[in-house]
Backbone atoms as SQL, in Angstrom:
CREATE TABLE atoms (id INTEGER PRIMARY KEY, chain TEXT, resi INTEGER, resn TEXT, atom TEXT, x REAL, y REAL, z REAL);
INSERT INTO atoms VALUES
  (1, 'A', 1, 'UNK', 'N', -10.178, -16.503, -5.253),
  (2, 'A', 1, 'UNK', 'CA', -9.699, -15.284, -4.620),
  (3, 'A', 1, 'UNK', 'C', -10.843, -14.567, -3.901),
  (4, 'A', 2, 'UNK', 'N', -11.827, -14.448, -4.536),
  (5, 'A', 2, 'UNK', 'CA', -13.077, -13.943, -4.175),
  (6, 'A', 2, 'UNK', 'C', -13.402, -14.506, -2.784),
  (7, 'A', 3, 'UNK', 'N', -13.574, -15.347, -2.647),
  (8, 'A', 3, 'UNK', 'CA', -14.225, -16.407, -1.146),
  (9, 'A', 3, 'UNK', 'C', -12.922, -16.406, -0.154),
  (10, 'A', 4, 'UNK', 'N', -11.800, -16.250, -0.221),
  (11, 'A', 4, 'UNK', 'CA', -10.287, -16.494, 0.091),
  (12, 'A', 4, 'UNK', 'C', -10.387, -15.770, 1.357),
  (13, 'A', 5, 'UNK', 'N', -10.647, -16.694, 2.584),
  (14, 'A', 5, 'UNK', 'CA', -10.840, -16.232, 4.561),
  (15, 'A', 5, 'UNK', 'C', -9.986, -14.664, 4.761),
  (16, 'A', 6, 'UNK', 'N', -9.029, -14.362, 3.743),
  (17, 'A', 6, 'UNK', 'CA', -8.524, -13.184, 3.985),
  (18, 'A', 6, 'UNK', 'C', -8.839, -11.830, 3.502),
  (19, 'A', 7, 'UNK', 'N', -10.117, -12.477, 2.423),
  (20, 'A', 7, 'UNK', 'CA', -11.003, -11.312, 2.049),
  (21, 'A', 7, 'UNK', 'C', -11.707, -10.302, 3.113),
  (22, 'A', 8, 'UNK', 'N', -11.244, -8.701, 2.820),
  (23, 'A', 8, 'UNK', 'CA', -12.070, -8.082, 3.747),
  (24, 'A', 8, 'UNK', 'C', -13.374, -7.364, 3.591),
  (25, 'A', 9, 'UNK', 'N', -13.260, -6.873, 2.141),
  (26, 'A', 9, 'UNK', 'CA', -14.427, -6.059, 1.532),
  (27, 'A', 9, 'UNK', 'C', -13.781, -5.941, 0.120),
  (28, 'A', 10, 'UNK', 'N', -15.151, -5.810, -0.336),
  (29, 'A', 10, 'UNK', 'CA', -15.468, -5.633, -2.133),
  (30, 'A', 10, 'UNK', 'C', -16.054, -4.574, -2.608),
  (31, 'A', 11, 'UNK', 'N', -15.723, -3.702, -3.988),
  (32, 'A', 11, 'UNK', 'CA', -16.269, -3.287, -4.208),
  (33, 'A', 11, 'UNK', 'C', -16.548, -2.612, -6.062),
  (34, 'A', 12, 'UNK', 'N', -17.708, -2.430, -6.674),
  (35, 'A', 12, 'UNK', 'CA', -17.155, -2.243, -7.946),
  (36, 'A', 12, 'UNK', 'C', -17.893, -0.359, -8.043),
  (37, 'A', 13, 'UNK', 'N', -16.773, 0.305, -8.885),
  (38, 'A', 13, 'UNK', 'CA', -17.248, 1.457, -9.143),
  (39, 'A', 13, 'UNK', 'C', -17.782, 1.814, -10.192),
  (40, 'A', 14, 'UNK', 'N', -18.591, 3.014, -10.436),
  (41, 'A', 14, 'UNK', 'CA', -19.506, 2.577, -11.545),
  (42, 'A', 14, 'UNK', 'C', -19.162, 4.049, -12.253),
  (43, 'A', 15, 'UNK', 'N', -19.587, 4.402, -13.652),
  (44, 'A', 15, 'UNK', 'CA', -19.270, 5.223, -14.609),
  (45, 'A', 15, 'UNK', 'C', -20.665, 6.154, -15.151),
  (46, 'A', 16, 'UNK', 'N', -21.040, 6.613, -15.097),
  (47, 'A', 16, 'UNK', 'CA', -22.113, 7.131, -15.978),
  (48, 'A', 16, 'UNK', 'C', -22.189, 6.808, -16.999),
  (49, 'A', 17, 'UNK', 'N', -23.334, 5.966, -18.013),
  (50, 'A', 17, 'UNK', 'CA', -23.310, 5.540, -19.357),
  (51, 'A', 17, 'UNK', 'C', -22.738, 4.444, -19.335),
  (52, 'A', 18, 'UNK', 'N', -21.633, 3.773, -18.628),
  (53, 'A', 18, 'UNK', 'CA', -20.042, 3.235, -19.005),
  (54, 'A', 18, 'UNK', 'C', -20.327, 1.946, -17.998),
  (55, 'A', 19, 'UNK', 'N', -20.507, 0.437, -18.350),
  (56, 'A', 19, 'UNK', 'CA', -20.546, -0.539, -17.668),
  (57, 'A', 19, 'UNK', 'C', -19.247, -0.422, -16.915),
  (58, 'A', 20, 'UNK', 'N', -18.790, -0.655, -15.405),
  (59, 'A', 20, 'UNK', 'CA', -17.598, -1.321, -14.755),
  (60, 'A', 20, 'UNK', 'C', -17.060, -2.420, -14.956),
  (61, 'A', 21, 'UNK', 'N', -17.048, -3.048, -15.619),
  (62, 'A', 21, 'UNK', 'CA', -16.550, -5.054, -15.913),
  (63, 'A', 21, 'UNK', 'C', -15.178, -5.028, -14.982),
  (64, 'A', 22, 'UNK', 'N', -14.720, -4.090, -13.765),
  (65, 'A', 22, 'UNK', 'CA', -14.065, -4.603, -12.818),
  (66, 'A', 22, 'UNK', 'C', -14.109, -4.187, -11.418),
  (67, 'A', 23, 'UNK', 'N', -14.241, -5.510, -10.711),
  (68, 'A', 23, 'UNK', 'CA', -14.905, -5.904, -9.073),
  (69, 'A', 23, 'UNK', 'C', -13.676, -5.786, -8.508),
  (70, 'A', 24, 'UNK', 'N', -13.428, -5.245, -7.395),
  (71, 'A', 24, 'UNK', 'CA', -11.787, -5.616, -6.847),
  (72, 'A', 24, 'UNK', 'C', -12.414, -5.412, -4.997),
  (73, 'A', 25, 'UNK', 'N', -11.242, -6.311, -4.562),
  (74, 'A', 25, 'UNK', 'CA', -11.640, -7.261, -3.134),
  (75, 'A', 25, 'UNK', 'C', -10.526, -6.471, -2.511),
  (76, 'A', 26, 'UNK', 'N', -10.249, -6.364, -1.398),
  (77, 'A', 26, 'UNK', 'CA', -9.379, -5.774, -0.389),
  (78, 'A', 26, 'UNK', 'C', -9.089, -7.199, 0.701),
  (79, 'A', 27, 'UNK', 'N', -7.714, -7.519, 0.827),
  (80, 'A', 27, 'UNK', 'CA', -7.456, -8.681, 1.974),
  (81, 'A', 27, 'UNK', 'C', -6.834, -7.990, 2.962),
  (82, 'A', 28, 'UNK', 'N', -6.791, -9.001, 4.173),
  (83, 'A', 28, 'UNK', 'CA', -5.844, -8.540, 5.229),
  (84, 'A', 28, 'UNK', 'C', -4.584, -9.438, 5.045),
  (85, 'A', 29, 'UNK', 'N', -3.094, -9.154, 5.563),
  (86, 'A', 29, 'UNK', 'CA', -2.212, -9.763, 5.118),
  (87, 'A', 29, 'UNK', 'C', -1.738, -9.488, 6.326),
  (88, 'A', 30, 'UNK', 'N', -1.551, -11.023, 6.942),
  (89, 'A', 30, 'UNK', 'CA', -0.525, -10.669, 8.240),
  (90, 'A', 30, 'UNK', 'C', 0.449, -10.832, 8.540),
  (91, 'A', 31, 'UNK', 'N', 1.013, -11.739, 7.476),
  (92, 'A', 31, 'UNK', 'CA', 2.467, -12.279, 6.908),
  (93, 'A', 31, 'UNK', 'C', 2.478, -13.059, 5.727),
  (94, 'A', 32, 'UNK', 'N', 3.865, -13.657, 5.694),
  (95, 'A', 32, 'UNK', 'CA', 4.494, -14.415, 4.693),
  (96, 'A', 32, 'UNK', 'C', 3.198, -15.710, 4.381),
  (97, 'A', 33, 'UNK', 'N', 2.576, -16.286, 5.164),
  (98, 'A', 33, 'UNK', 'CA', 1.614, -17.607, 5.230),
  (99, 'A', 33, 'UNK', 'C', 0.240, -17.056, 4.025),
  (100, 'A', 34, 'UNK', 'N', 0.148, -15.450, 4.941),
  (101, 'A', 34, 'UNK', 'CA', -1.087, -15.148, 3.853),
  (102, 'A', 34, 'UNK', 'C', -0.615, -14.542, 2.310),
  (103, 'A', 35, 'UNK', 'N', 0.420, -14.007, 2.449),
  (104, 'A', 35, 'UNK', 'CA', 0.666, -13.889, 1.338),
  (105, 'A', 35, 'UNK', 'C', 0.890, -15.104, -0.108),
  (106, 'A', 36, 'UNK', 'N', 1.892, -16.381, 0.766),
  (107, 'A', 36, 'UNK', 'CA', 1.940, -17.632, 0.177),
  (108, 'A', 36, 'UNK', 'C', 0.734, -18.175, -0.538),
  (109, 'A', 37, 'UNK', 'N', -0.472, -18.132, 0.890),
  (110, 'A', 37, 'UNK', 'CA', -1.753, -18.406, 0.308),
  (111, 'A', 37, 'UNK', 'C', -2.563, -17.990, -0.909),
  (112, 'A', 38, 'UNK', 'N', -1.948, -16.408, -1.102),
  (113, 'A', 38, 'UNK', 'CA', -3.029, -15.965, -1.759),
  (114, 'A', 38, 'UNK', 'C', -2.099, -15.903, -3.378),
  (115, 'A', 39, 'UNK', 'N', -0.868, -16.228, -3.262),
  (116, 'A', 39, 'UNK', 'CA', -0.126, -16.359, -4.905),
  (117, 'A', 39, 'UNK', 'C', -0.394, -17.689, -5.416),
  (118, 'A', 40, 'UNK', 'N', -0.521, -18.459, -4.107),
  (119, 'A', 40, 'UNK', 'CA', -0.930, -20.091, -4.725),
  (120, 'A', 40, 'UNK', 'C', -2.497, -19.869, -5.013),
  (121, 'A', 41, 'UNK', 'N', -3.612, -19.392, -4.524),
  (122, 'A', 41, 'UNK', 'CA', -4.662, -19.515, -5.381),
  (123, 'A', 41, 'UNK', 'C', -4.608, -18.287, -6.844),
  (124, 'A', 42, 'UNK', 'N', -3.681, -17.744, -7.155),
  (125, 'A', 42, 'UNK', 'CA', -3.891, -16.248, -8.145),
  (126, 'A', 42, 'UNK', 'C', -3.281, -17.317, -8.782),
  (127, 'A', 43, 'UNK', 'N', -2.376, -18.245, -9.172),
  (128, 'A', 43, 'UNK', 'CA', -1.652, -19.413, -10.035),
  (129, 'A', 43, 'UNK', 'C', -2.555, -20.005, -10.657),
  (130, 'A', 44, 'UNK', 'N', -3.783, -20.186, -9.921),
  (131, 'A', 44, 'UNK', 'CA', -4.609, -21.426, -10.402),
  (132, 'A', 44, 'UNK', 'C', -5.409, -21.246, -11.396),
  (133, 'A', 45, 'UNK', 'N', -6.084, -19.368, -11.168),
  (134, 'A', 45, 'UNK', 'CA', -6.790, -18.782, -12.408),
  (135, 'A', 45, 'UNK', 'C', -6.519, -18.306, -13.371),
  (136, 'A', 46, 'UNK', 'N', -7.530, -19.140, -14.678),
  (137, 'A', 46, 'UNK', 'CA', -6.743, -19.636, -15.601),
  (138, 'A', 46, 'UNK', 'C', -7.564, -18.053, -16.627),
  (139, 'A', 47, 'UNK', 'N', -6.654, -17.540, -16.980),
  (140, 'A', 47, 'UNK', 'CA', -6.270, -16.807, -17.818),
  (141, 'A', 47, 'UNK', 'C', -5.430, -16.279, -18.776),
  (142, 'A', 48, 'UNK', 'N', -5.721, -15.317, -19.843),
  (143, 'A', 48, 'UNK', 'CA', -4.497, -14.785, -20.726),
  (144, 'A', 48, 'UNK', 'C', -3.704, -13.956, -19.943),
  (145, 'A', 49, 'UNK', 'N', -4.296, -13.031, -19.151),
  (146, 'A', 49, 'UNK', 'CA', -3.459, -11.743, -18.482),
  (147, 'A', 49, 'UNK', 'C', -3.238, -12.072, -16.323),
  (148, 'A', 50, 'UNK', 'N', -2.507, -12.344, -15.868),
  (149, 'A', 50, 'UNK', 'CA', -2.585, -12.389, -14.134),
  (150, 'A', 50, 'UNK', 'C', -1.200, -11.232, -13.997),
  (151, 'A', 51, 'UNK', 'N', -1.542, -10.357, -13.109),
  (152, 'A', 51, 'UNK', 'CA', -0.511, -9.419, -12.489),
  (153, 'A', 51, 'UNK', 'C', -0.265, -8.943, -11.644),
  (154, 'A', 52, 'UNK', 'N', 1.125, -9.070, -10.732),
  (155, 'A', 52, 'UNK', 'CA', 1.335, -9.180, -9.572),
  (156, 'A', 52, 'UNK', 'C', 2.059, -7.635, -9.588),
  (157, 'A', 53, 'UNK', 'N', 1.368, -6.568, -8.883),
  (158, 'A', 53, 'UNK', 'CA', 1.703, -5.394, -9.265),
  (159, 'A', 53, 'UNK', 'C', 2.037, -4.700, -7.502),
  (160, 'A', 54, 'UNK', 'N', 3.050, -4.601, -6.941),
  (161, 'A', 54, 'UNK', 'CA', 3.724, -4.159, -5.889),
  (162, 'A', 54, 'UNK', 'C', 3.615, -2.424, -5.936),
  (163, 'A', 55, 'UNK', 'N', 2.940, -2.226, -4.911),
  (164, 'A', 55, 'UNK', 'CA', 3.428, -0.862, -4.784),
  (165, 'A', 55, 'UNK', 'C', 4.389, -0.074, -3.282),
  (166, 'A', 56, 'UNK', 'N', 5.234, 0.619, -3.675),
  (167, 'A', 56, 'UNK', 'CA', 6.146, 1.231, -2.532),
  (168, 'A', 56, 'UNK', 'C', 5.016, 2.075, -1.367),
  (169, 'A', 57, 'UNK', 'N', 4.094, 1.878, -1.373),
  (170, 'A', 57, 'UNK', 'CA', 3.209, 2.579, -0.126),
  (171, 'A', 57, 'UNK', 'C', 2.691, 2.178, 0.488),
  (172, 'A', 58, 'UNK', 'N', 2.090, 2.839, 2.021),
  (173, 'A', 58, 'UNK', 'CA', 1.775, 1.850, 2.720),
  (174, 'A', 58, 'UNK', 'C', 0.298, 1.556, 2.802),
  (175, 'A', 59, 'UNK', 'N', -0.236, 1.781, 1.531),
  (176, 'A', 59, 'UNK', 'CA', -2.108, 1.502, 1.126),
  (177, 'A', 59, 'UNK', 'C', -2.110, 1.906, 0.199),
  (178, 'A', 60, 'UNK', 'N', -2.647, 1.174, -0.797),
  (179, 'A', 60, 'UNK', 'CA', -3.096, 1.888, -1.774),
  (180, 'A', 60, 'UNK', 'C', -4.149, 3.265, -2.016),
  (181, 'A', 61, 'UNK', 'N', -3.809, 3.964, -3.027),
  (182, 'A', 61, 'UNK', 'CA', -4.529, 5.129, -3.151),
  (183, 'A', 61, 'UNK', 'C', -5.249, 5.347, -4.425),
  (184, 'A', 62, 'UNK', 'N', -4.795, 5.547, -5.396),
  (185, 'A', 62, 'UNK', 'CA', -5.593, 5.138, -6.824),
  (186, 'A', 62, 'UNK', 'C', -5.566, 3.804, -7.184),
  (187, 'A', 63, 'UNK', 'N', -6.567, 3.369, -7.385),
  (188, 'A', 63, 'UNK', 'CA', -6.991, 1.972, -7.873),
  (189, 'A', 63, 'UNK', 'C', -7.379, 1.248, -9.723),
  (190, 'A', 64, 'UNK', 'N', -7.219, 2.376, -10.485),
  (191, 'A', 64, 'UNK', 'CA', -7.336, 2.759, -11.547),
  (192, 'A', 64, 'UNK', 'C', -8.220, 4.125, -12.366),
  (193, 'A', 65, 'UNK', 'N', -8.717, 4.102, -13.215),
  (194, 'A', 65, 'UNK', 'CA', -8.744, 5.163, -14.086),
  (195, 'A', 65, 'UNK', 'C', -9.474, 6.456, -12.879),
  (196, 'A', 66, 'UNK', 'N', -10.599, 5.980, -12.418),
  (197, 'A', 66, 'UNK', 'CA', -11.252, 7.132, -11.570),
  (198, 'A', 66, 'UNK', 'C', -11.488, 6.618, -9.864),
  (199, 'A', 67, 'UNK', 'N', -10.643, 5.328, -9.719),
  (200, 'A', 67, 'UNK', 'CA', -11.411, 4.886, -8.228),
  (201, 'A', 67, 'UNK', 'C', -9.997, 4.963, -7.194),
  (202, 'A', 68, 'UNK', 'N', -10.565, 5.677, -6.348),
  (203, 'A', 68, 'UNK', 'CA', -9.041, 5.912, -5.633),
  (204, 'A', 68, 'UNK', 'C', -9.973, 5.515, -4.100),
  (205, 'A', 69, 'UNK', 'N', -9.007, 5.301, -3.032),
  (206, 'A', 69, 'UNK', 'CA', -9.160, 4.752, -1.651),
  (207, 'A', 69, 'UNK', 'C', -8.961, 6.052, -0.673),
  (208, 'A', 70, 'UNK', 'N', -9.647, 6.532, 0.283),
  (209, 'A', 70, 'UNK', 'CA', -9.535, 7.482, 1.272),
  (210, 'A', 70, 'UNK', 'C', -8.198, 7.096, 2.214),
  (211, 'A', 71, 'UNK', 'N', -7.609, 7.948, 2.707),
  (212, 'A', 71, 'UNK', 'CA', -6.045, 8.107, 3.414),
  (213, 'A', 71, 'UNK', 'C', -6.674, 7.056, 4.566),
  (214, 'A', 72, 'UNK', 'N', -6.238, 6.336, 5.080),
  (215, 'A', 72, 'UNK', 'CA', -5.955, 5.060, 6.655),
  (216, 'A', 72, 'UNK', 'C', -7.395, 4.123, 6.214),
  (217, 'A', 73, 'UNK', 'N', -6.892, 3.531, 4.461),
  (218, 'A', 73, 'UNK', 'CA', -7.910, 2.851, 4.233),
  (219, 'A', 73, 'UNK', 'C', -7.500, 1.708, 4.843),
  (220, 'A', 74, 'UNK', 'N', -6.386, 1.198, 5.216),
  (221, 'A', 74, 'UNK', 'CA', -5.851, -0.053, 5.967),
  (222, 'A', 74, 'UNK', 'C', -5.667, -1.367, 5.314),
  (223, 'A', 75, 'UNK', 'N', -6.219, -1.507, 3.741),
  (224, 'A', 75, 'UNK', 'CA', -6.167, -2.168, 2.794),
  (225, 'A', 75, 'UNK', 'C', -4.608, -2.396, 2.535),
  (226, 'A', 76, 'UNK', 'N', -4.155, -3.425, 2.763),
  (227, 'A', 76, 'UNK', 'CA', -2.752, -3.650, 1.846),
  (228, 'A', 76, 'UNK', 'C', -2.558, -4.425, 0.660),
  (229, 'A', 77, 'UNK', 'N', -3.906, -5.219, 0.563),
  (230, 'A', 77, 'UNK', 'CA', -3.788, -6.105, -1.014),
  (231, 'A', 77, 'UNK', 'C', -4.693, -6.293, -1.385),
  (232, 'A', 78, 'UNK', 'N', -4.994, -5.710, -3.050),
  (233, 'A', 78, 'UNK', 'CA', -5.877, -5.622, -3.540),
  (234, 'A', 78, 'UNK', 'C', -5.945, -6.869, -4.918),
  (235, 'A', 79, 'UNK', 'N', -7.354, -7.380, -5.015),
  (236, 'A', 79, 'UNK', 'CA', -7.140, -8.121, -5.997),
  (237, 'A', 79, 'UNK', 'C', -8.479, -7.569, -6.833),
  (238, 'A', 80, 'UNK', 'N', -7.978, -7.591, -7.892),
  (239, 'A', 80, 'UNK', 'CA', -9.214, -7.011, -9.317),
  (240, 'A', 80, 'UNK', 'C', -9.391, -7.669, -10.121),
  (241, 'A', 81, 'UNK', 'N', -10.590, -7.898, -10.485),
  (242, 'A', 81, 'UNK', 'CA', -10.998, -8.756, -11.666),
  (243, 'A', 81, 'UNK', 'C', -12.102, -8.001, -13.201),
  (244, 'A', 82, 'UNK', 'N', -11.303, -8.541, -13.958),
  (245, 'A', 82, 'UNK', 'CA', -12.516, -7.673, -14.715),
  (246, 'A', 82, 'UNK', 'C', -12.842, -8.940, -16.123),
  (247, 'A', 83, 'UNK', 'N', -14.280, -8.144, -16.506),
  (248, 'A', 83, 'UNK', 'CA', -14.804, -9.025, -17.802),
  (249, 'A', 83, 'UNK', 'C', -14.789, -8.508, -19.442),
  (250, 'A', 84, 'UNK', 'N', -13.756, -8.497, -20.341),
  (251, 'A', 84, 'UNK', 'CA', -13.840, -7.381, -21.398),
  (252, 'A', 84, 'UNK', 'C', -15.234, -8.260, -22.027),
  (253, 'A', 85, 'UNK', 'N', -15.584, -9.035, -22.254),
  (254, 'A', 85, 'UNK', 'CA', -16.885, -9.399, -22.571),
  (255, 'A', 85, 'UNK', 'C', -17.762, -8.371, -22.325),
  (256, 'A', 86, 'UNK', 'N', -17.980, -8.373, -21.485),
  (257, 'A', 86, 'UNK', 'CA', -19.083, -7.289, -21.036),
  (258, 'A', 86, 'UNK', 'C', -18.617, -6.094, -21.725),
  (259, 'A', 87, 'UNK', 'N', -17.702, -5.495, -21.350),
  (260, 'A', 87, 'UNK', 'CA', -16.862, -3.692, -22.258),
  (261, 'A', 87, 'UNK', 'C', -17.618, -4.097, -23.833),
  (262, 'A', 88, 'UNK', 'N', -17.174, -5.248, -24.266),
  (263, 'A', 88, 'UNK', 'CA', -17.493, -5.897, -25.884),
  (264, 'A', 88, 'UNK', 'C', -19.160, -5.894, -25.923),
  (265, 'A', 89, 'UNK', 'N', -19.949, -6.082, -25.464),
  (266, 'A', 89, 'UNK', 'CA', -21.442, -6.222, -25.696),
  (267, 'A', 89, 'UNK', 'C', -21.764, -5.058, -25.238),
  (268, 'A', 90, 'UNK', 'N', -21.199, -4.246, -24.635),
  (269, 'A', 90, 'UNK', 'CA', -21.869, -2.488, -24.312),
  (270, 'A', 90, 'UNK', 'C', -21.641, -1.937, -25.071),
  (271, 'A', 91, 'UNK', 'N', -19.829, -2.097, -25.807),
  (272, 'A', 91, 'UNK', 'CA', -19.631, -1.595, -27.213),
  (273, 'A', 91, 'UNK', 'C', -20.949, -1.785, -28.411),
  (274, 'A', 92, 'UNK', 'N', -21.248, -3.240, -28.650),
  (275, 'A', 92, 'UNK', 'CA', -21.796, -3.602, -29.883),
  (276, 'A', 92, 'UNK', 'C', -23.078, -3.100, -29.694),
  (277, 'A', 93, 'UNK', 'N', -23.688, -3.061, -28.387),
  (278, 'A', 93, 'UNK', 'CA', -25.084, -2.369, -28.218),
  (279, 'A', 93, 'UNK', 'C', -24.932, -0.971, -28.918),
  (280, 'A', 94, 'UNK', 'N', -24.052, -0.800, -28.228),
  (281, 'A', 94, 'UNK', 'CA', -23.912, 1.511, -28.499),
  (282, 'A', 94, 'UNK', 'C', -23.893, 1.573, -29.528),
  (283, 'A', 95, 'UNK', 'N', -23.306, 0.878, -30.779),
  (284, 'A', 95, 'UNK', 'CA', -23.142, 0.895, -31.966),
  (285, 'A', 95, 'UNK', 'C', -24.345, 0.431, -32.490),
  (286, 'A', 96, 'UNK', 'N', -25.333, -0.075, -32.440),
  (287, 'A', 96, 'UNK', 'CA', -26.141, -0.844, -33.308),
  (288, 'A', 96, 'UNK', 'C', -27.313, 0.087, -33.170),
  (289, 'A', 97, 'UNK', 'N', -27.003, 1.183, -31.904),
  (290, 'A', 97, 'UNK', 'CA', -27.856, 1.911, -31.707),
  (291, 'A', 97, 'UNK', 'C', -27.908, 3.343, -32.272),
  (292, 'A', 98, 'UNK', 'N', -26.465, 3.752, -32.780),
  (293, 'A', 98, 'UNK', 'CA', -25.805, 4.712, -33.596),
  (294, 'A', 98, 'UNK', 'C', -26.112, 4.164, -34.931),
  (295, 'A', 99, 'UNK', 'N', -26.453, 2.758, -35.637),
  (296, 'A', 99, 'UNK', 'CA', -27.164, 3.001, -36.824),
  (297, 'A', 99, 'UNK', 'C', -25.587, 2.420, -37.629);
């Protein structure tokens, strides 16, 4: 998905204190062909959790907990990836450091 010719820009937001463990990519979609394209490579990665999450607008605007997109971002499909590994070893650090 990452490398995928319809990728337009990337970006990960960051937290104070708080690792990001999620990167999310912005594509261009110019029809049915790119869309086809890009559900046949999201099939292939192999995971517990993949989600195909539609929204009624015409760009997205909040992107999750604190990262939202400026009005005529022109983005229509977003793909996000994240690592709870990482969330899990920032946890066990913070703790080992609390004693």
């Amino acid at each position: 998905m990452v490398n995928a010719p319809a990728r337009t820009t990337g970006w990960n937001s960051w937290f104070t204190e708080w690792p990001n463990d999620v990167n999310q990519y912005g594509f261009a979609i110019t029809g049915m062909d790119d869309v086809n394209r890009l559900v046949e490579t999201l099939e292939k990665i192999k995971s517990l959790l993949r989600q195909v999450r539609l929204a009624p607008l015409n760009e997205p605007q909040g992107l999750g907990w604190v990262t939202s997109l400026p009005e005529g971002n022109g983005v229509v499909t977003i793909f996000s990836i994240g690592d709870q590994a990482r969330i899990d070893e920032w946890i066990s650090t913070f703790k080992s450091r609390l004693g």
